[in-house]
C-alpha positions in Angstrom: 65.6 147.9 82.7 63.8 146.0 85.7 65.7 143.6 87.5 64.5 139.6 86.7 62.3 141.4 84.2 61.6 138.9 80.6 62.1 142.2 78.9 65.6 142.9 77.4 66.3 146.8 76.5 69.1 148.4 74.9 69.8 152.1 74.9 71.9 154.0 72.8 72.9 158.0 72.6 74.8 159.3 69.6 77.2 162.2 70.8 79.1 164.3 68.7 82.7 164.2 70.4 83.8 167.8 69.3 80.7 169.9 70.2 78.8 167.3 72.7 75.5 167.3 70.7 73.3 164.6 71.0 72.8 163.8 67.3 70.9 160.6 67.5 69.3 157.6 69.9 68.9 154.2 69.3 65.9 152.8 71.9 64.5 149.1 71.7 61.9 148.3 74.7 58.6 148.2 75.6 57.5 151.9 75.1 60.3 153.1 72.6 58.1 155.0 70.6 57.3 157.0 73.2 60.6 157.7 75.4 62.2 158.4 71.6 59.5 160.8 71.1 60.7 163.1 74.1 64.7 162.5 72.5 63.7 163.4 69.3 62.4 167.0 71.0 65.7 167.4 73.2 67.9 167.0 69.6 66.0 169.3 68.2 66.4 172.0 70.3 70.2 171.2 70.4 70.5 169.1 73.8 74.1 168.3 75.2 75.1 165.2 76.8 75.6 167.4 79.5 71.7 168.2 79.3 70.9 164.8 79.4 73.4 163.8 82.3 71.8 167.1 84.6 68.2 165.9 83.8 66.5 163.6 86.3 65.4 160.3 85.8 61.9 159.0 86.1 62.1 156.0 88.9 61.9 153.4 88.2 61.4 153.5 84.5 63.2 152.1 81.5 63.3 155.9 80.3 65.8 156.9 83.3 69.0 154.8 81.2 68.8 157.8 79.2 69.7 160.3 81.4 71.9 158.1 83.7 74.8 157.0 80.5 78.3 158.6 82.4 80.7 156.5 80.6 80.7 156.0 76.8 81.3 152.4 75.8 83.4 153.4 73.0 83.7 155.9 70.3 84.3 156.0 66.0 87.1 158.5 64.9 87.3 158.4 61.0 84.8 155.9 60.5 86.9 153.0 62.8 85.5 152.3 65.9 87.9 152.7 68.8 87.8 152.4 72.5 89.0 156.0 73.4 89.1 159.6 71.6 93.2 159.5 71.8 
């Protein structure tokens, strides 16, 4: 979030490797409720992480981490987390 902000944020999209989907997103921050609300509307209609990485952030809000993710910080193949798709 802000820098030298007291207010600690984490952000989390859920990506199905094979098709791309977003299938879920984790949001804890002032405001969750209603940057979730907006994710929960994109999954529905079947959003891409390639939706969310062409879609324009809001600055400078927490909101914009959302559409600004490029690298995933890891991935789980068979239920084992791993740090690449390999």
């Amino acid at each position: 979030s802000f820098p030298k902000s007291e207010t600690y944020s984490l952000f989390k999209i859920i990506v199905d490797s094979k098709t791309q989907r977003v299938v879920g997103c984790h949001v804890a921050t002032d405001g969750a409720g209603e940057m979730v609300q907006g994710v929960a509307i994109a999954i529905k209609m079947g959003a891409t992480k390639d939706d969310f990485d062409n879609t324009i952030g809001i600055h400078p809000t927490s909101a914009e981490e959302l559409v600004t993710m490029r690298t995933p910080s890891y991935y789980y193949r068979d239920g084992e987390k791993t740090d690449t798709l390999e």
